[in-house]
C-alpha positions in Angstrom: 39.4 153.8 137.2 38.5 156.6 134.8 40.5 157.7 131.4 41.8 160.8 133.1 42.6 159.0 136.3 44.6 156.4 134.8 46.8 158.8 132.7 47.3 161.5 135.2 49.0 158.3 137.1 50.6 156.6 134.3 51.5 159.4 132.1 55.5 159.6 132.8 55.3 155.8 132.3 53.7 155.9 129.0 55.5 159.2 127.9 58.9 157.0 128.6 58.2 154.2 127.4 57.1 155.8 124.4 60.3 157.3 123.9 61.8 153.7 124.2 60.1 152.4 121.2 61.3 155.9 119.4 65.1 155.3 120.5 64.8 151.9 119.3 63.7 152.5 115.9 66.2 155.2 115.0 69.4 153.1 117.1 71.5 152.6 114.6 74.1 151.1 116.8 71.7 148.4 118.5 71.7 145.0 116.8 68.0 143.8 115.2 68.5 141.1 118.6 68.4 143.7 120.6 65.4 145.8 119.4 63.3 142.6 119.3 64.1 141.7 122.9 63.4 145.0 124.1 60.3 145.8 122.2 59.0 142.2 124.0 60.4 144.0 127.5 58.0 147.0 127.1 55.3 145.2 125.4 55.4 143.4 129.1 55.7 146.5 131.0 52.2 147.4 129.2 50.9 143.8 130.2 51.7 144.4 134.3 50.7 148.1 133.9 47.2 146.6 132.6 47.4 143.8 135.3 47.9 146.5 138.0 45.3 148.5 137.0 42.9 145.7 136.6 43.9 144.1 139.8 43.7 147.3 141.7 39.9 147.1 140.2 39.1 144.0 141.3 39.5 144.8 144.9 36.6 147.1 145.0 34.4 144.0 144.5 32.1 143.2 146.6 33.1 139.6 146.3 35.5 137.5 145.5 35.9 136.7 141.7 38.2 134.5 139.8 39.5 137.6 138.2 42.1 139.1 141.2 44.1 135.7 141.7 44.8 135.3 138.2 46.0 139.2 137.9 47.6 138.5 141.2 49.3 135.4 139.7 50.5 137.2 136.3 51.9 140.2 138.5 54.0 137.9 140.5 55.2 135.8 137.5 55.6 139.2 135.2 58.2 140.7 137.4 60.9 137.9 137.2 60.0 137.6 133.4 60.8 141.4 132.8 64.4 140.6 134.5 64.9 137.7 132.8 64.2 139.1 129.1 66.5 142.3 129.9 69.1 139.8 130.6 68.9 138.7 127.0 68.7 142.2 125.9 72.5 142.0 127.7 73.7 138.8 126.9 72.1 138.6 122.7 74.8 135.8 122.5 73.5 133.4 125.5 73.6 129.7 124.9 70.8 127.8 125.5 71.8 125.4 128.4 72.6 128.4 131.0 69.0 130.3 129.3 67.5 127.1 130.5 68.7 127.1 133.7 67.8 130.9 134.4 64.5 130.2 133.5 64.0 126.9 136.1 62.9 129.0 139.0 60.6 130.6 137.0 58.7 127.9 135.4 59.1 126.0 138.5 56.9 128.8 140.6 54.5 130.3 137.8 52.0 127.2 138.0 52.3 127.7 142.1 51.2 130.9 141.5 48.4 130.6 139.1 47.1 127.5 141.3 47.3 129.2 144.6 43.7 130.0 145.3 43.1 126.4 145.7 46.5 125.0 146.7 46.4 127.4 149.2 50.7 127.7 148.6 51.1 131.3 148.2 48.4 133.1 149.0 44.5 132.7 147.9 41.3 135.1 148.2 38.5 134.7 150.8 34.8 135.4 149.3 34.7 138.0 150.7 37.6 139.3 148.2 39.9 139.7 151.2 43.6 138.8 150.7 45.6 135.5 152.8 49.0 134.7 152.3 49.2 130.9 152.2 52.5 128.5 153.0 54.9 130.4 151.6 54.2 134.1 151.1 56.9 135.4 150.5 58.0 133.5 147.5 56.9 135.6 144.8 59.5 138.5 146.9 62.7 135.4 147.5 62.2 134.8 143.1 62.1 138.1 142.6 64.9 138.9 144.4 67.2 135.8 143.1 66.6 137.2 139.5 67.7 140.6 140.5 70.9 138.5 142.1 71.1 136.7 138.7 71.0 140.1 136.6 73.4 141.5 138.1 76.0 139.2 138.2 75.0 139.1 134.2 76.1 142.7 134.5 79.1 141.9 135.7 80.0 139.6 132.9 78.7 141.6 130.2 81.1 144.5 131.6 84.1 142.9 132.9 86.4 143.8 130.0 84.6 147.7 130.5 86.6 150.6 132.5 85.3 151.3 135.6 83.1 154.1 135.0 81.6 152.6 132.6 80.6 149.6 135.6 80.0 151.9 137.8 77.3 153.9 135.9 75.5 150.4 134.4 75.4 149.4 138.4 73.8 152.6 139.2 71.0 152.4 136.6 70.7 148.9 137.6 70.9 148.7 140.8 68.5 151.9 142.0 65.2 150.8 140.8 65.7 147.0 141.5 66.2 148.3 145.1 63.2 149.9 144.8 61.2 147.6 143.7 62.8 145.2 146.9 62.3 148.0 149.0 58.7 148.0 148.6 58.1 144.6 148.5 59.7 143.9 152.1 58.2 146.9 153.7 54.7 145.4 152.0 54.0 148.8 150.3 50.8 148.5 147.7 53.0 150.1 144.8 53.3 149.7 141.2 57.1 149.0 139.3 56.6 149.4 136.4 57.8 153.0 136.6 60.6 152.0 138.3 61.2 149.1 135.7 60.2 151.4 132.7 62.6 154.6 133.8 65.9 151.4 134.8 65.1 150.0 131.3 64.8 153.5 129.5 68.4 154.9 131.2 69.8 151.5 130.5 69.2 151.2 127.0 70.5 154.8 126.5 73.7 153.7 128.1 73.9 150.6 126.0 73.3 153.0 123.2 75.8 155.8 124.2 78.2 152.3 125.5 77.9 150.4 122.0 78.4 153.9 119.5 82.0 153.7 121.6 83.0 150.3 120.6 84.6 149.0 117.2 81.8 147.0 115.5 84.5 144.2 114.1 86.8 144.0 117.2 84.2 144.8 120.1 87.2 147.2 121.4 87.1 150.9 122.4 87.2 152.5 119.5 89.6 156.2 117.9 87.1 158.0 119.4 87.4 156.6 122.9 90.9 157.0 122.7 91.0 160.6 122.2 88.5 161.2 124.7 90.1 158.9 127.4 93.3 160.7 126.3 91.7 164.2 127.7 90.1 162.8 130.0 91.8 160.1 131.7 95.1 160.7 131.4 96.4 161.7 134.9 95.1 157.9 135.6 97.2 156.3 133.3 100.3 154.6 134.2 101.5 152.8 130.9 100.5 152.9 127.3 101.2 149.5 125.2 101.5 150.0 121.3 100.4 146.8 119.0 100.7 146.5 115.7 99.2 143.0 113.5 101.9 142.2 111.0 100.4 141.1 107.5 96.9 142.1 107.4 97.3 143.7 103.9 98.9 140.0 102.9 95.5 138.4 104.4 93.4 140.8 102.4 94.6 140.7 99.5 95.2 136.8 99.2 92.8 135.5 101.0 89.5 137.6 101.2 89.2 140.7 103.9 86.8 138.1 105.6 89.9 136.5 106.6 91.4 139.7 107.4 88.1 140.3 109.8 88.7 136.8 111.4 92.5 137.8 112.3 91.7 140.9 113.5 88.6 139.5 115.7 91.3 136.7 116.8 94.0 139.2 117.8 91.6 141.4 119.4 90.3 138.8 121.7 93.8 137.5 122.8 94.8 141.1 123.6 91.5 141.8 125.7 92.1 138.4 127.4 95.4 138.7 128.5 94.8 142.3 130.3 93.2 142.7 133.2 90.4 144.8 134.6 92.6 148.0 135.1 93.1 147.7 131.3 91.3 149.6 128.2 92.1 148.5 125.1 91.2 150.5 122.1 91.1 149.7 118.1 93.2 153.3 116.9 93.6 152.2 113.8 93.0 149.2 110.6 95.8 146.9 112.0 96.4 149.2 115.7 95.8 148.6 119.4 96.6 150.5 121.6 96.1 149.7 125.5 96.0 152.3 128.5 96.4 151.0 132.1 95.0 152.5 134.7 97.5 152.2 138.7 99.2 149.3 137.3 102.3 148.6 137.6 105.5 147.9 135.0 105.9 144.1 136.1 102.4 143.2 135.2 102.6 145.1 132.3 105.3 143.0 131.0 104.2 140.2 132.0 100.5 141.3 130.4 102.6 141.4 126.6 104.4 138.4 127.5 101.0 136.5 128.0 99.7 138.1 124.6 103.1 136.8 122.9 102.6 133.6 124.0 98.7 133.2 123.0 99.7 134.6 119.6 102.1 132.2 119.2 99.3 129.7 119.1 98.0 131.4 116.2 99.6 131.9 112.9 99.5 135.6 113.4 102.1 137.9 114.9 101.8 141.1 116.7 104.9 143.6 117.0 104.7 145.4 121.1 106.0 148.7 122.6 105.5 149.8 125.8 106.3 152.8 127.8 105.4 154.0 131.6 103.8 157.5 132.3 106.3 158.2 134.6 109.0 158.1 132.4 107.2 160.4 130.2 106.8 164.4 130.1 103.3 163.5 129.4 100.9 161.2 128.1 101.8 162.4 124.7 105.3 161.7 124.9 105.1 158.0 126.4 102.5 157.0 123.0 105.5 158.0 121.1 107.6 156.2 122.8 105.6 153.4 123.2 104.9 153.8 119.2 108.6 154.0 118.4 109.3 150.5 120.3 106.5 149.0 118.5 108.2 150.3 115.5 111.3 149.0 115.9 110.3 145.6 117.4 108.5 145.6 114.0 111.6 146.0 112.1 113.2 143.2 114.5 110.3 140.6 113.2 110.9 141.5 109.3 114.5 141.0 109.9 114.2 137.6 111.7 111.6 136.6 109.3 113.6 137.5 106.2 117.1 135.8 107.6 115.3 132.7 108.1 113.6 132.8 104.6 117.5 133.4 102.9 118.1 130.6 105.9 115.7 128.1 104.5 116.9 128.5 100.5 120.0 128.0 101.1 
């Protein structure tokens, strides 16, 4: 294949990949984890472009050569490997037992594959350079497909405590050129992914991007700025606002260290996100705020939602005051944060109260 040749059909590739390394040098909101993992992803996307290309090569030979079943070999192995490390790029906190067990299949079939042309397993080259699948075929297709099964489950995990547009749109950059890539593998269509790959990974990592400069970097929670903008947005979805306000942080602070501040607010973050459920946003508005929008959901589970959170704080030796208010009750979205403010308010109040009746309680 000549110079010209190759970049007339590789030049979107390389032009967005490119642009990959380029967003990943100047993402400020992107975690040194992340950049590492991803600049391994495209250094691989390189690797099978090269393979391809090579491979593609090979089959003008006249004769067989030890050359096509080891491209072969690295183009069925490479594929998998690209999912897998994108799942880390995802998941930058998985533990090592379930990494282990993602990578089984993997390791299990990469020596099938390198030793196929004399095991004759999955497919080997006659001397006259002329492809035969072996015993099982289609196994480099069934592994590539059970990654893409595994991916997006990981998806699902990473995104659960996300709203739903926010799922929606990682599904639809994930989802389109895996399909593609399946696509063309079951209707046995000579094509190169690493386009595909290389244009999922680059609108991806954008997302993460645009996704991540949305969340508080202490709590992992929506942050002001996805407040106001689900606020104008969203509103005519939301059916009840909950106010939450962490008593004592300025006490934490200032007597213990603002690490120990960080660690309650981290610790009351998590109980809030865990006791909402998926029609639930919950946002950081403020040092010691939360605020929480829910989307069709109705007053019972609302209550029972803060009732849940009051319990798990309990647990802890932090204390949260809660407001609430329903849309409906409300002239608009506006007027139910108020409300829901001025209950969180006064349940504040209620807290000080008790605490100081029990403290005159206790000297006397």
């Amino acid at each position: 294949m000549t110079v010209d040749k190759f970049l007339g059909d590789n030049f979107v590739m390389i032009y967005e990949l490119g642009g990959l390394v380029i967003l990943l040098l100047v993402g400020a909101h992107i975690s040194a984890k992340m950049k590492r993992r991803t600049f391994i992803a495209v250094l691989m996307l390189f690797v099978e472009l090269f393979c391809y290309v090579a491979e593609r090569w090979t089959q003008t030979f006249p004769s067989y050569s030890i050359l096509r079943p080891l491209l072969t070999a690295t183009l069925y192995s490479i594929y998998p490997a690209i999912i897998i490390v994108m799942m880390l790029i995802i998941s930058t906190n998985m533990s090592r037992k379930r990494f282990v067990l993602i990578l089984i299949p993997e390791m299990v079939c990469v020596p099938l594959f390198y030793t196929s042309q004399w095991t004759h397993i999955v497919f080997y080259y006659h001397l006259s350079n002329n492809y035969a699948g072996g015993l099982v075929p289609k196994l480099p297709y069934v592994l590539f497909i059970f990654y893409v099964i595994v991916f997006l489950v990981h998806n699902l995990i990473y995104l659960r405590f996300s709203s739903r547009i926010d799922r929606t749109i990682a599904f639809y950059i994930s989802i389109c050129p895996l399909a593609g890539a399946i696509g063309f593998m079951l209707l046995g269509i000579d094509k190169d992914y690493s386009t595909l790959f290389t244009s999922g990974m680059l609108l991806y990592f954008t997302y993460l991007y645009i996704h991540m400069a949305k969340k508080d970097p202490l709590t992992n929670l929506y942050n002001r700025q996805s407040y106001y903008q689900d606020i104008d947005m969203n509103s005519k979805y939301i059916t009840g606002v909950v106010s939450i306000d962490m008593n004592d942080l300025k006490y934490l602070n200032d007597n213990f260290g603002h690490q120990a501040g960080d660690d309650a607010l981290k610790t009351v973050a998590k109980i809030i996100r865990s006791n909402c459920g998926n029609n639930a946003t919950v946002y950081r508005v403020g040092g010691d705020e939360f605020m929480i929008f829910y989307i069709r959901t109705s007053e019972i589970v609302i209550c029972n939602d803060i009732k849940a959170m009051r319990d798990a704080m309990g647990k802890t030796e932090y204390v949260c005051a809660f407001g609430y208010e329903m849309t409906a009750r409300a002239k608009s979205i506006q007027d139910a944060i108020r409300v829901s403010d001025q209950l969180m308010y006064d349940n504040k109040a209620e807290i000080k109260k008790v605490r100081n009746l029990n403290a005159t309680t206790s000297r006397l």
